[in-house]
N, C-alpha and C positions, 0 to 999 in steps of 0.2 A: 139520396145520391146514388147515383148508376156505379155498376163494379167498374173495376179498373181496367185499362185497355190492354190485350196482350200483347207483347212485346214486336207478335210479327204481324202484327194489324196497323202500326202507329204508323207505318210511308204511306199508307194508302193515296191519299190527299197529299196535293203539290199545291200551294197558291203562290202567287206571283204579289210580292209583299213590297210597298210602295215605300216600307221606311229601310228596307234594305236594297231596293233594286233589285231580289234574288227572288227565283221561285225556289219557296223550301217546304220540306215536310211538314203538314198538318200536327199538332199535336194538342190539347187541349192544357192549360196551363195549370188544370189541377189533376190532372196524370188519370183522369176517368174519362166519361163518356158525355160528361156535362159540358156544352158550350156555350158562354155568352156570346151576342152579337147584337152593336147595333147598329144601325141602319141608318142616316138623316134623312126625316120625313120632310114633308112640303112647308114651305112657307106659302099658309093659306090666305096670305092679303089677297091673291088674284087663283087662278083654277093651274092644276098640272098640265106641261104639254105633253108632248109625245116623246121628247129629250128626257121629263123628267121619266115617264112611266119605264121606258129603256133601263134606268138605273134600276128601280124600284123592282122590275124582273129579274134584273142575272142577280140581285139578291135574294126574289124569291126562289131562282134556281139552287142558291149555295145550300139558302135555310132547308129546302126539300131535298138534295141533293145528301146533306148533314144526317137527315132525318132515315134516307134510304141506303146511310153506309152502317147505320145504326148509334148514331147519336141523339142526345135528349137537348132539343134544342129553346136557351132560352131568348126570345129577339125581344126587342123594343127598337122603335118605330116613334119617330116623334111630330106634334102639332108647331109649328111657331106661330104663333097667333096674335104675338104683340110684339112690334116692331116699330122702327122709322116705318117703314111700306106701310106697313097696314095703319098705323096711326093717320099718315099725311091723306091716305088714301078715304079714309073712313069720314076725316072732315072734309074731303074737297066732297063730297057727298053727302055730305050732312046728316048721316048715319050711326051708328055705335060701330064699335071697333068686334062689337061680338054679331049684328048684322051684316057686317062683312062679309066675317071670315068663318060664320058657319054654315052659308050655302057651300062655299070651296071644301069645309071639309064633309060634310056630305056626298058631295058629287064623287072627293076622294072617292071615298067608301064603295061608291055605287061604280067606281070605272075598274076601281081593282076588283071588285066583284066581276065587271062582264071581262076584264081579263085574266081571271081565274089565277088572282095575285092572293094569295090569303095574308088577313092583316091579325097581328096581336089583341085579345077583346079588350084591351086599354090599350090606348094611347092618350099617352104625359103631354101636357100643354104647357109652352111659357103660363099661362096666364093661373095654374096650374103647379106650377114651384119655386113661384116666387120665395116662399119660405128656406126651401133648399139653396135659391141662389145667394139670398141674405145672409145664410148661415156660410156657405163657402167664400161672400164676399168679407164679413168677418176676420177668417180664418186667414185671408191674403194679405190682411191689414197688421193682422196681429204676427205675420211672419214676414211682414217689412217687400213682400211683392210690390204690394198695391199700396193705393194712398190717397187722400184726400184734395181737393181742390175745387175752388169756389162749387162748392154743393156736389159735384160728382166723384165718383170713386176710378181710377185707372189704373193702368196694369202696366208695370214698368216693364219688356222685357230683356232687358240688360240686366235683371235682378236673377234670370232662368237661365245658368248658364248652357241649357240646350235646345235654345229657343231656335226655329224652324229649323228644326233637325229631318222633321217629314219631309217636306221641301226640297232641303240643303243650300239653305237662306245661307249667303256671304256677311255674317254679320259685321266683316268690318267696314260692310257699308253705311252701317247704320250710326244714325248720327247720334254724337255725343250733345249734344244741343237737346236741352226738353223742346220736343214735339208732341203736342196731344191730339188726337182725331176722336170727335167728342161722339159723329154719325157711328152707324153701325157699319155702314159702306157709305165706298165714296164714289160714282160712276168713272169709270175708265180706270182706276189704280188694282193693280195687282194686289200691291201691297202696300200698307200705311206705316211709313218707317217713322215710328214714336211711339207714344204709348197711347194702348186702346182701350175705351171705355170697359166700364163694368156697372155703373150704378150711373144712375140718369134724375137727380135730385130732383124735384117738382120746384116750377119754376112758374110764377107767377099763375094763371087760372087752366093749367095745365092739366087736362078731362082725362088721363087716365093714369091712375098714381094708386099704391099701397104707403098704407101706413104699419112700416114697419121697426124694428129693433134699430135698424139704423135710418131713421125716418123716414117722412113722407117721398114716393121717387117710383122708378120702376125698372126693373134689370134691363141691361143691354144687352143687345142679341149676343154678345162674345160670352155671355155667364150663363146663356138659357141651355145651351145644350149638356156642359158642362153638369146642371141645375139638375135638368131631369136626367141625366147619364147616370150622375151617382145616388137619385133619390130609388129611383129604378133597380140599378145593376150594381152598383158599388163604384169602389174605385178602381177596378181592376178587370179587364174582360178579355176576351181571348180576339175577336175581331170586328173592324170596325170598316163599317163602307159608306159609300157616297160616290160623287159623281166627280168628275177631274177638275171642275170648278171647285172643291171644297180643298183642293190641295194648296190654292193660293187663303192665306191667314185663316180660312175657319177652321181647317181641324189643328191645326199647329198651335192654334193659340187657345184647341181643347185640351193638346197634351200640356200646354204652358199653366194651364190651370189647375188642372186634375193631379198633375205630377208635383209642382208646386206642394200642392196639400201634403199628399198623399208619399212622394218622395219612391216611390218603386214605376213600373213604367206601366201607364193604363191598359193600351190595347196591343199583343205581340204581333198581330197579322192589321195591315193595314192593305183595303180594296178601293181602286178607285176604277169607274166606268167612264168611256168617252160619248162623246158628242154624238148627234144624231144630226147630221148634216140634210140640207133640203137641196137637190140639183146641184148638188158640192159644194153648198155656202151654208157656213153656220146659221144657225134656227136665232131667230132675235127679234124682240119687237121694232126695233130700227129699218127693219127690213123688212117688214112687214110680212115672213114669212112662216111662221109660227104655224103648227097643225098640230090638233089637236084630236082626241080620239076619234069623234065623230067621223073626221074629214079620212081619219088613216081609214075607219071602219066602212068607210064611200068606197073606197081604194079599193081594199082586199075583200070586201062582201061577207065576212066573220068575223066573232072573236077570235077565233080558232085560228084562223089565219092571219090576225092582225098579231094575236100572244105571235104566235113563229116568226110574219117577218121580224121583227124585235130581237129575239131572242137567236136567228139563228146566222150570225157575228158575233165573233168574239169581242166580248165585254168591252175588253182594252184596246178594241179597233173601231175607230170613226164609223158608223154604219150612215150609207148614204142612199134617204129617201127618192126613188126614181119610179116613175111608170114603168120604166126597164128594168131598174132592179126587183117590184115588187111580184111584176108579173112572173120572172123564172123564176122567185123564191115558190110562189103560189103554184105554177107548175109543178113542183119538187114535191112541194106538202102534198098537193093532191094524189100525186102519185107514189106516194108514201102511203097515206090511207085508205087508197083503193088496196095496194100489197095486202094492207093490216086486214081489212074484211075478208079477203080471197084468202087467208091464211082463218082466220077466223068462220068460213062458209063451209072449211075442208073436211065437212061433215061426211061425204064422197067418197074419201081417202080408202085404201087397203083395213081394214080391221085389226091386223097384226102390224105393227111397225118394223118396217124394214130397217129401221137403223138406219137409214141414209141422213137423216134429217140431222141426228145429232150436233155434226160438226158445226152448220149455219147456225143453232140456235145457241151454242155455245159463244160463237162467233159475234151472237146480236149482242150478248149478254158483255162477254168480255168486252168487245167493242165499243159500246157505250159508259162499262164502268170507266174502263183505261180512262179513253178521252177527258169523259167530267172529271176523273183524278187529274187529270194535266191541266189545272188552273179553270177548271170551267170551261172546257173543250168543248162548247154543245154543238156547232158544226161538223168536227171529227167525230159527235157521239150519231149527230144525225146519222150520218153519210155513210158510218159502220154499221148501221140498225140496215140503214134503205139497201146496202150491199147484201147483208144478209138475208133481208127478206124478200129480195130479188133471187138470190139461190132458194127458197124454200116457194117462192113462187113456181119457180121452174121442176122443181119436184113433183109440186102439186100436179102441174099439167101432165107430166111423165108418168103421173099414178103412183110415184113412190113417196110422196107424204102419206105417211098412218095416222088416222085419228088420233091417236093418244100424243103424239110428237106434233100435232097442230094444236090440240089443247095445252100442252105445254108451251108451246112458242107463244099462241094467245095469252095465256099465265104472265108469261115474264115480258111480253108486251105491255099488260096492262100494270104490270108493277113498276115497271119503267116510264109509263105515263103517269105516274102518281109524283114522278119528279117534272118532265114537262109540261104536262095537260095542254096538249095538243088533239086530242081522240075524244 
């Protein structure tokens, strides 16, 4: 366990936290340096788009971000492997449910590699904890949440008295009348007002089933994250992200679980990322407009610059795919990293440091912390880096950059890309 934080280090970090609508002070919930986080990985029935990898970056900004304020950071990152999708999908194809869904998780592997996303060397699979989800579906049964019915298990939640409280769910919409919603999703509903599976009984020559403590069946997607959260991290973590779709019943009805148990509240800080829009129109297969790494990597001609445009909107703000937008983001970056060499070439410079330079390199530094502490500011961190290294450019050509004050600005350049990896 890392020491404890000191008292005038703990504002550093501001996130904009979805179960309170406030941006508040960062602070770890065991008063150290230790942070859990986790992330919602891919549902591997089909390949990630470009909407999902969006999410899957401003989380690996926060993790590296955590990592460069000087926290010990724990993440998990999850598979879902076994679903309604991937089930339906596997047989209309005539395939296993594991030749599916392990080219999609591969591919994972291989695109957050070329966008320089680092992932956890485990990652937890439904297919994977089942045991953990048994064991906590158990636990619901035995503390009067959940309950049985013709072979499967459900999840009352009128039994939780702070059920979509992420949300701010009106529950006295919610009908007193049993309703059960047996799918994992239903297409087109927000929300399924009744109670939602959790064990999915085997039913007549049903191909993919455990044989478990509470019989033959296999968890529903509402107990898988749940499953692997606390086989993984516990009951308790500090922050939890995902994309603005998981704010309609997936996470809500992880805290309806977790808390349930567990009875203290799972994750303090909650992050959600928005949409990646194509020519202003949400990304969907109905529209046939879905882009996918490849197509964005056509676009911008780099990783490098496909990681940027992504990354460089704020998390919380629609980012919308354009030939027009892509090309002045790509203008920006380039002229960013030509500064970074021409500060980095300033082999040239005076020998003795005139001290001019100080104030700009303090200016890159400050600049970019500030911002990423304002909720993940990477545009204000950009834009304060590119300010400032347009003043140390101008130096350069004036002859009053010194060698030792360009080797330092190149320093704390490259320690600042150890949070973006853009260079």
């Amino acid at each position: 366990m890392s020491e404890p934080i000191p008292a005038t280090e703990r504002s550093g970090l501001y996130l904009t936290n979805t179960l309170t609508r406030k941006k508040e002070p960062f602070a770890p919930r065991s008063g150290n340096r230790d942070v859990k986080i986790f992330t919602c990985g891919p549902s591997i029935y089909s390949r990630p788009h470009i909407g999902n990898y969006r999410t899957f970056l401003y989380e690996d900004l926060l993790v590296r971000h955590l990592g460069h304020l000087g926290y010990e950071v724990e993440r998990v990152i999850n598979f879902t492997d076994v679903e309604d999708k991937s089930v339906a999908r596997a047989e209309k194809k005539g395939i296993s449910n594991e030749e599916l869904t392990e080219p999609n998780a591969e591919k994972f592997r291989e695109e957050c590699d070329i966008l320089r996303i680092t992932l956890p060397d485990t990652i937890p699979r439904s297919s994977t904890s089942v045991d953990q989800a048994v064991k906590l579906i158990q636990i619901l049964i035995e503390k009067g949440y959940a309950y049985w019915h013709e072979g499967d298990v459900f999840y009352d939640p009128l039994k939780f008295p702070e059920f979509g409280k992420l949300y701010g769910l009106d529950m006295s919409r919610w009908p007193r009348k049993k309703v059960r919603f047996r799918k994992d999703t239903y297409a087109g509903h927000r929300w399924n007002l009744g109670d939602f599976i959790l064990w999915r009984g085997r039913k007549g020559d049903d191909g993919i089933f455990w044989d478990t403590e509470i019989g033959k069946g296999r968890p529903a997607w509402n107990i898988q994250d749940p499953a692997m959260i606390t086989k993984t991290l516990g009951y308790e973590i500090d922050i939890a992200c995902g994309g603005i779709d998981n704010i309609y019943r997936h996470h809500d009805y992880n805290i309806a679980v977790i808390e349930a148990i567990s009875g203290t509240p799972f994750a303090v800080y909650w992050l959600h990322g928005e949409h990646v829009l194509v020519d202003g129109k949400k990304m969907s297969k109905s529209k046939n407009n879905e882009i996918f790494l490849e197509d964005l990597l056509e676009k911008c001609g780099s990783p490098a610059h496909a990681r940027f445009f992504l990354i460089y909107r704020h998390y919380r703000k629609k980012l919308n795919l354009s030939e027009k937008n892509i090309s002045e983001r790509l203008d920006r970056f380039n002229d960013f990293r030509r500064m970074v060499r021409d500060i980095e070439d300033a082999s040239d410079g005076p020998k003795d440091d005139p001290g001019d330079a100080r104030p700009a390199i303090d200016r890159l530094v400050d600049g970019f912390r500030g911002h990423m502490n304002d909720d993940l500011d990477l545009p204000g961190a950009f834009d304060a880096m590119h300010a400032a290294l347009a003043d140390l450019v101008a130096l350069k050509n004036e002859g009053r950059l010194g060698r030792e004050a360009a080797a330092t600005a190149s320093a704390e350049i490259r320690k600042i890309d150890e949070v973006l990896r853009i260079l």
